[in-house]
BAVEXVEX-540026 format. One record per residue (C-alpha): x, y, z; residue in three letters. Coordinates in steps of 0.5 Angstrom, whole numbers, padded with zeros to 4 digits, always signed. Layout:
BAVEXVEX-540026
XYZALA;...
END
This chain:
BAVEXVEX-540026
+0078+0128+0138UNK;+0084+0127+0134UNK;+0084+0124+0126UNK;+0090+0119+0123UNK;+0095+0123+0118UNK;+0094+0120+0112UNK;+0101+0122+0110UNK;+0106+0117+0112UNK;+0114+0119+0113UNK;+0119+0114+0115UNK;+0127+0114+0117UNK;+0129+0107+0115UNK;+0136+0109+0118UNK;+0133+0111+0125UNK;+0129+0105+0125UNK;+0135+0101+0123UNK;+0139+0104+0130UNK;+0134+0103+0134UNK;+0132+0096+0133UNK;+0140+0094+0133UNK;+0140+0097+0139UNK;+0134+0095+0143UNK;+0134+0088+0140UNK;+0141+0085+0139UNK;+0143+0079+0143UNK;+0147+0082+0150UNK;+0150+0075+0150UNK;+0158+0077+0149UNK;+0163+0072+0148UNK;+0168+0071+0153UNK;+0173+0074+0149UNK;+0168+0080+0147UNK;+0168+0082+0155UNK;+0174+0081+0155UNK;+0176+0086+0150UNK;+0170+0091+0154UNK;+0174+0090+0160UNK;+0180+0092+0156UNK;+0177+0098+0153UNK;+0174+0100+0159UNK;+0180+0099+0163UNK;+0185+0104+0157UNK;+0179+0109+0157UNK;+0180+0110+0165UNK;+0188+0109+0165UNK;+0188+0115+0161UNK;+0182+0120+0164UNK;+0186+0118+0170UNK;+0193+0120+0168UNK;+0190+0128+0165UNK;+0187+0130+0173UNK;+0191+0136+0173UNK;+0191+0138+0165UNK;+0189+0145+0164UNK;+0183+0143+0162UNK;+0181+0138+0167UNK;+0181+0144+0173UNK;+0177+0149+0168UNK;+0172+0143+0168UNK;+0171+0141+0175UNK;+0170+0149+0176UNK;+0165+0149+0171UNK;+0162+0143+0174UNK;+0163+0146+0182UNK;+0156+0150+0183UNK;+0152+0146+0180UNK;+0153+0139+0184UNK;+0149+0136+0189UNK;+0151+0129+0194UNK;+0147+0124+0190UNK;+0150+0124+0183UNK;+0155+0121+0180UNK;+0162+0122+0181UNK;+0167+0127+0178UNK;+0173+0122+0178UNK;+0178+0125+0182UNK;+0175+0128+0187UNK;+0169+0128+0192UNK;+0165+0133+0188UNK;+0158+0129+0185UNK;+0153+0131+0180UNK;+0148+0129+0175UNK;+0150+0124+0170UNK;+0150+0129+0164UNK;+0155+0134+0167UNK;+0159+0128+0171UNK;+0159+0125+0164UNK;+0162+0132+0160UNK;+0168+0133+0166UNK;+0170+0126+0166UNK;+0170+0125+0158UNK;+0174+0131+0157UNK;+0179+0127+0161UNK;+0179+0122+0155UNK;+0181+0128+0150UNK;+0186+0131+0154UNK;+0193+0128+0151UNK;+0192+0124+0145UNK;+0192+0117+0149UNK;+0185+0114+0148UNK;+0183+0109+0143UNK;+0182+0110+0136UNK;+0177+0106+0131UNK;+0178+0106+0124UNK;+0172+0105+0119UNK;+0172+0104+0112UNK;+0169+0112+0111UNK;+0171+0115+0118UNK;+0175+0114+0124UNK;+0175+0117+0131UNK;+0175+0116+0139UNK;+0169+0111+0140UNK;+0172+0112+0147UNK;+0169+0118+0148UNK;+0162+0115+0151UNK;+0166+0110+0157UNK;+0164+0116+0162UNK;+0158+0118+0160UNK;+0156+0111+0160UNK;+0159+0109+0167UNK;+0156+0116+0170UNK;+0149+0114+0168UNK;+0150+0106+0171UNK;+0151+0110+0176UNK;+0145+0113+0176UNK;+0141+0108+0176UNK;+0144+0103+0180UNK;+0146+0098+0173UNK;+0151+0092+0174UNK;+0158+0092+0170UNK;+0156+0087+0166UNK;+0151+0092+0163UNK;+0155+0097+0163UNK;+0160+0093+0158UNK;+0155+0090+0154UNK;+0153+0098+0153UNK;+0159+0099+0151UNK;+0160+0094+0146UNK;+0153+0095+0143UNK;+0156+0103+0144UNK;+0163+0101+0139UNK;+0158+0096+0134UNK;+0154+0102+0132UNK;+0160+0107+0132UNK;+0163+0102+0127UNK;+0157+0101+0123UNK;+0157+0110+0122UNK;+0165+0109+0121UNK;+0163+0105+0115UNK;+0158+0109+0112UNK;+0158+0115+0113UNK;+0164+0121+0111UNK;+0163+0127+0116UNK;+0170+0130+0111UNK;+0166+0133+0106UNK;+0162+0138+0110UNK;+0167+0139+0114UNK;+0165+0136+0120UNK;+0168+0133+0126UNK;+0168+0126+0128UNK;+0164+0127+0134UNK;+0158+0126+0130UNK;+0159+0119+0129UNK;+0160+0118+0136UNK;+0155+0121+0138UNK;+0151+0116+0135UNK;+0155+0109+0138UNK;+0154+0113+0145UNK;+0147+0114+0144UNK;+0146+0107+0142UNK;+0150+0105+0149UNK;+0146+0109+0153UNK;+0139+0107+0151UNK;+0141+0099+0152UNK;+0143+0101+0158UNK;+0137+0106+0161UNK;+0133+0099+0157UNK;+0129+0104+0152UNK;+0124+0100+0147UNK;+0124+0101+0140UNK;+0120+0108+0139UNK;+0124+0111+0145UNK;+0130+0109+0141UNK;+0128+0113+0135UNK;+0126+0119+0138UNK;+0133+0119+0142UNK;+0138+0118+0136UNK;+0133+0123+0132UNK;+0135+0129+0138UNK;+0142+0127+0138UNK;+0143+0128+0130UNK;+0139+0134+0129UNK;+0140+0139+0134UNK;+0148+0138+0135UNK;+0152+0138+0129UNK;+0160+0139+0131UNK;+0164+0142+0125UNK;+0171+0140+0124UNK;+0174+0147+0125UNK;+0177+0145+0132UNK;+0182+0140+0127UNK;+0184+0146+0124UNK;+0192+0147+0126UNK;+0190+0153+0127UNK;+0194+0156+0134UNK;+0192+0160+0139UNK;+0196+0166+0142UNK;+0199+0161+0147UNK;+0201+0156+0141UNK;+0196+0151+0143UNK;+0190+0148+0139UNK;+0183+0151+0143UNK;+0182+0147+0149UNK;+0175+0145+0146UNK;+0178+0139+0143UNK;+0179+0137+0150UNK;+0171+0137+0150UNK;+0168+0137+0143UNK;+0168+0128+0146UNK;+0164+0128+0151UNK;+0160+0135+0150UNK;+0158+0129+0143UNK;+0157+0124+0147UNK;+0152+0128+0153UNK;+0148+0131+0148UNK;+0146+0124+0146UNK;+0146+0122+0154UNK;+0140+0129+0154UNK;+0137+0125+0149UNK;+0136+0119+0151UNK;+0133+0122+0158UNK;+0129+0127+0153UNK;+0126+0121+0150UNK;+0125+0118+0156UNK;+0120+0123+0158UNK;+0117+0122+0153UNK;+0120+0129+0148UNK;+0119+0128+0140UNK;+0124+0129+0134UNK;+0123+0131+0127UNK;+0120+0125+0124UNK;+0126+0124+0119UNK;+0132+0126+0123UNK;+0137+0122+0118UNK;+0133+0121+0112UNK;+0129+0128+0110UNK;+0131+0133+0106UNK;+0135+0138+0112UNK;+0136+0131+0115UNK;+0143+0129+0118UNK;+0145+0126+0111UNK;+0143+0130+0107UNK;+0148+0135+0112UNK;+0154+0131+0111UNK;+0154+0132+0103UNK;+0156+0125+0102UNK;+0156+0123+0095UNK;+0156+0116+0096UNK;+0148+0113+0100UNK;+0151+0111+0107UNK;+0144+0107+0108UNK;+0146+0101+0105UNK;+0150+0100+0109UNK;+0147+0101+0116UNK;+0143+0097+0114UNK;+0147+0091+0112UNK;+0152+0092+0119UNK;+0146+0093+0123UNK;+0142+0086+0123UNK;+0140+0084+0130UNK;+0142+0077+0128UNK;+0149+0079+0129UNK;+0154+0078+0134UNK;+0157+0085+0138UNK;+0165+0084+0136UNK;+0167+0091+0133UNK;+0170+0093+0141UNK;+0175+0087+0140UNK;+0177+0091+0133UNK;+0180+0099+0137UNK;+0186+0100+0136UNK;+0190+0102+0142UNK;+0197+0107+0144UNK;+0202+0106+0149UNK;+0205+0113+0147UNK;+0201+0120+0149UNK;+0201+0121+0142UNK;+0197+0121+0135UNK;+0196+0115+0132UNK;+0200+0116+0126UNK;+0206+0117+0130UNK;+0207+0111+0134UNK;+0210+0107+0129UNK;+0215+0111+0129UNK;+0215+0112+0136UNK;+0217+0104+0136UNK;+0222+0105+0131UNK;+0226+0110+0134UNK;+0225+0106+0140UNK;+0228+0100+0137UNK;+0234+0104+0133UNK;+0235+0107+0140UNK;+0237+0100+0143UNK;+0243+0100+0139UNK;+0247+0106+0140UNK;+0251+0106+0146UNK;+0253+0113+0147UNK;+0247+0118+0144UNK;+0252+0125+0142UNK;+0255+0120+0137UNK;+0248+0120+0133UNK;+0250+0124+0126UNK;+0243+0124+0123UNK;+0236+0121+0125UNK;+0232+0119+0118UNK;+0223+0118+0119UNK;+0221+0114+0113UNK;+0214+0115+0114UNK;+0207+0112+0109UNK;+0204+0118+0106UNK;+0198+0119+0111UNK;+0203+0120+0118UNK;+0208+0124+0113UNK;+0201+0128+0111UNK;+0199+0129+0119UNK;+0205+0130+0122UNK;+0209+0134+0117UNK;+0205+0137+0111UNK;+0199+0140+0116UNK;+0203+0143+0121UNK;+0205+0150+0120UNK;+0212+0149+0122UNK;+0214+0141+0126UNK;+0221+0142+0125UNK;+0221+0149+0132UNK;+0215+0147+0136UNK;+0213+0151+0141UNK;+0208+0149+0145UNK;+0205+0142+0149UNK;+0200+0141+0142UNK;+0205+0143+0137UNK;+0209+0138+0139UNK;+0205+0132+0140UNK;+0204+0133+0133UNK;+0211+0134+0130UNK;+0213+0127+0127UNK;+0222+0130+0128UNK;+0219+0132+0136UNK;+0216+0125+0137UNK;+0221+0121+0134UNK;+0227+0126+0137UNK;+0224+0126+0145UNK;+0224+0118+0144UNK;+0230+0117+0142UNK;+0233+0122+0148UNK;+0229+0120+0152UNK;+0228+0113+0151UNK;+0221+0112+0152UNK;+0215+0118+0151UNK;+0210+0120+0156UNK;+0206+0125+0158UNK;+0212+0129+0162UNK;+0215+0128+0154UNK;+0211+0135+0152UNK;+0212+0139+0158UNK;+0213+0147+0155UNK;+0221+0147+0158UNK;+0223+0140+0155UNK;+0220+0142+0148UNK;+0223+0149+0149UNK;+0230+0146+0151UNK;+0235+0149+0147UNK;+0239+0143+0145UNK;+0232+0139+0144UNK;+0231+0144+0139UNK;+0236+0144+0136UNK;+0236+0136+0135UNK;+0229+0136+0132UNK;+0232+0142+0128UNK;+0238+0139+0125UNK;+0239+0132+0126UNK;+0232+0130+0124UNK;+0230+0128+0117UNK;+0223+0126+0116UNK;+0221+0124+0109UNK;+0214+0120+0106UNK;+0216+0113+0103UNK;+0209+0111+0100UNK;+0212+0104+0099UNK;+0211+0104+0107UNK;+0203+0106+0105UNK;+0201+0111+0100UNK;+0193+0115+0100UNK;+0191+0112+0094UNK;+0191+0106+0098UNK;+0186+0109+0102UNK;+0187+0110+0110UNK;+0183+0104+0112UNK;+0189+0100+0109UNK;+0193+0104+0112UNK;+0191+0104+0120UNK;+0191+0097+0118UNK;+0197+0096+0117UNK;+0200+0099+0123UNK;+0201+0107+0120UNK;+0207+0105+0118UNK;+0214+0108+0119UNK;+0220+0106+0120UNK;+0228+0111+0124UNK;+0234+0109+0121UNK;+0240+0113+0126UNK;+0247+0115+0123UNK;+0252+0115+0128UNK;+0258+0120+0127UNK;+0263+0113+0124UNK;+0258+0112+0119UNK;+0255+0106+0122UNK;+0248+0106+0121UNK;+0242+0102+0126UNK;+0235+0101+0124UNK;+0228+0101+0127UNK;+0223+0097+0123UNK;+0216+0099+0120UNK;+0212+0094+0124UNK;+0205+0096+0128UNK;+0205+0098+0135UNK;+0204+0096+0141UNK;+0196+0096+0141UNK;+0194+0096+0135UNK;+0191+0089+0133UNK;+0196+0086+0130UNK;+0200+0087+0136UNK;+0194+0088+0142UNK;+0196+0089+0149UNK;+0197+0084+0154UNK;+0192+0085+0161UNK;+0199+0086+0164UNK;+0200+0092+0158UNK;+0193+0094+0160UNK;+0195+0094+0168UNK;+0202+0098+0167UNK;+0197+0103+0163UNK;+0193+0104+0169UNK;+0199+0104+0174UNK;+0203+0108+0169UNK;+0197+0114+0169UNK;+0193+0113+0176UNK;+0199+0112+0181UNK;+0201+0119+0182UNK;+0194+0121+0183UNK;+0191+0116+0187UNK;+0196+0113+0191UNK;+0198+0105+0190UNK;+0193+0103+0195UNK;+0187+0106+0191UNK;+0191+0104+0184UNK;+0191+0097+0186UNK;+0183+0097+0187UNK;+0182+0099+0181UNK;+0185+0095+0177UNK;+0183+0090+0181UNK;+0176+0092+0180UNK;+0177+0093+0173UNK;+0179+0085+0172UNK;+0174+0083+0175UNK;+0168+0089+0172UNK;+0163+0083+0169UNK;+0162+0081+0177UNK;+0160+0088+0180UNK;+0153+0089+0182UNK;+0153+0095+0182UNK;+0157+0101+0178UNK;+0157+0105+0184UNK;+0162+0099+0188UNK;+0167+0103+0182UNK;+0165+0109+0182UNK;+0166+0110+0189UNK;+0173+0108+0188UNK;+0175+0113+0184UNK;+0172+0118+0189UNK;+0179+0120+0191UNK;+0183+0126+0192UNK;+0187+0126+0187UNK;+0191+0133+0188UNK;+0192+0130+0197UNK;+0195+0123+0193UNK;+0199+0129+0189UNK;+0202+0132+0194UNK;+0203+0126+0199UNK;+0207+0123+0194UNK;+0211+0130+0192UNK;+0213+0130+0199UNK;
END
């Protein structure tokens, strides 16, 4: 016989997640699954793209001993395993190159992106429509925006992934169709066991220059410990009673000085409509979100010279974050060494778009960055200053990214002509979103020398049409392709 706790302990914020997320209407509106359809798609054109980064094979050789012929696909391949691992390897294709979509909230901002994988691992598991995995997605973005708004990880110096582990954990849980008490017990064990610092940021490189690899996996590592949870709650296991609430409690470990409660209450009201997935903003460029304004500016000064070895000096007038991020942080911007250092070197950015005329990830190879005449382009002829008139960090970044990170190139030639690249938003932004035709140049782009063009076509196709699917499985089998033969096809 079992007596009653006189005792009563409550944690309104998982509460709060987990009505939202069982309870909140499905129904999308038509240009709501639209912009599922087109998040999904963005999020599977860059995985697609990194199947040979380093971090990708390192990935499925950790995945190979451990895969068994009726799980769910490691893209590129034909190896199957279970959803969590399958959800971790192809996650970590997302984080490869900075070309995943970004969402920024009024506290904190990140890559929402990083649960599409695991999301379609586990509707592949359970034989779920495409309609359901978009409406997952969009509950799965809903709540990572409402955590983007409330909570700040900069304080403890945590990292971002935090906050998407709470979307992801979300989108899972409507898609396995948890009740309510499931829900709570599943975001209490996504948030307390697994707390990700930011030490991964800290531009601190290793022996090869490079930042650690574990920023190719710190994503998707997030989102499957939330996956984890949610089968863990489905069992049946338990989380600590106050797991945001309590006095070692997720909030209490952030070290917000502000109460973020108020506001996961006010952005999470079950009444509301699912809109936040239409809200992320995307890139054309394989680069930090910072940079790409530039990118569009250079590429806009470029167009109107006609010979580039009359180009006298290159000048970046950047607002003040992208200055800070692309500039400030790094330990030397202007002598990149490696792939890493120089994605986040704003004169390598903009000096490889203006030589190249356009930027992609073969713009990042080690023997172009190491080029002796690149080198010393970036090195001589490229000025990079901060204009706060364009955004400056007492505006605060949300008003920042709203306005596109702003940058804009100006290139003088050796006759003292002057051409100029507008500040503008980029492409992808939304105030400049992507056509269905930007999204499908994007998949043919990244997927066509790894998948061949019949397979390419079949997923576009299948990504269009993602809302009729039946079944997930009808896509993933798609991407069970060979990837590395594609390759070697198309070299030959």
């Amino acid at each position: 016989m079992t007596t009653a706790n006189k005792f009563t302990y409550r944690d309104e914020v998982a509460e709060r997640l987990a009505d939202f997320t069982v309870n909140v209407s499905g129904d999308l509106d038509a240009d709501i699954r639209h912009a599922a359809k087109r998040a999904l798609s963005d999020s599977v054109a860059v995985a697609l793209g990194a199947l040979d980064h380093q971090a990708s094979h390192i990935a499925r050789k950790f995945a190979s001993p451990f895969t068994r012929p009726d799980g769910a696909v490691i893209w590129g391949t034909s190896m199957r395993a279970n959803p969590d691992l399958a959800a971790f390897v192809n996650g970590s294709l997302l984080r490869c190159y900075d070309y995943n979509d970004f969402y920024v909230g009024e506290r904190n901002s990140g890559h929402p992106s990083d649960m599409t994988a695991a999301v379609i691992a586990v509707g592949e598991w359970i034989d779920a429509s495409g309609e359901d995995v978009l409406v997952a997605l969009a509950v799965g973005y809903e709540v990572v925006g409402a955590a983007f708004d409330a909570f700040s990880t900069a304080p403890g110096g945590w990292d971002y992934t935090n906050l998407t582990a709470i979307g992801a954990c979300a989108a899972i849980a409507r898609l396995l169709k948890l009740d309510v008490e499931q829900a709570r017990e599943a975001f209490g064990m996504t948030v307390t066991p697994h707390f990700a610092t930011d030490e991964v940021e800290s531009c601190e490189l290793n022996a090869r220059g490079d930042l650690t690899l574990w920023k190719r996996f710190n994503g998707s590592d997030a989102v499957r410990n939330a996956l984890q949870a949610c089968f863990l709650a489905q069992a049946g296991v338990e989380a600590p009673v106050r797991p945001f609430t309590g006095s070692n409690g997720f909030i209490a470990k952030l070290a917000n000085k502000h109460d973020p409660v108020p506001v996961i209450l006010d952005r999470l009201q079950t009444g509301n409509k699912l809109t936040r997935i239409a809200w992320t903003y995307m890139k054309l460029w394989p680069v930090g979100s910072m940079a790409q304004s530039a990118i569009r500016a250079a590429l806009e000064a470029r167009a109107q010279v006609k010979d580039l070895s009359q180009i006298k000096e290159v000048r970046v007038f950047s607002e003040e974050g992208s200055y800070q991020h692309f500039i400030e942080m790094r330990q030397d911007p202007y002598h990149p060494i490696s792939r890493e250092t120089a994605d986040h070197s704003m004169p390598y950015v903009v000096a490889a778009a203006i030589l190249e005329g356009n930027i992609g990830i073969e713009s990042f190879d080690l023997e172009r960055v190491l080029d002796g005449k690149r080198q010393k382009f970036v090195a001589e002829q490229v000025k990079c200053v901060a204009d706060p008139t364009l955004g400056a960090l007492k505006d605060g970044k949300l008003a920042r990214a709203g306005a596109g990170y702003l940058s804009r190139v100006e290139i003088e030639l050796q006759d003292s002509t002057v051409v100029h690249g507008a500040a503008k938003p980029f492409p992808g932004h939304p105030k400049a979103p992507f056509s269905d035709a930007d999204i499908a140049q994007k998949v043919t782009q990244n997927a066509l020398a790894f998948a061949g063009q019949e397979v390419t076509d079949q997923i576009i196709k299948a990504l269009v049409t993602f809302d009729t699917i039946a079944n997930v499985k009808d896509f993933t089998k798609i991407l069970a392709f060979d990837w590395a033969s594609a390759k070697r096809e198309k070299a030959a």
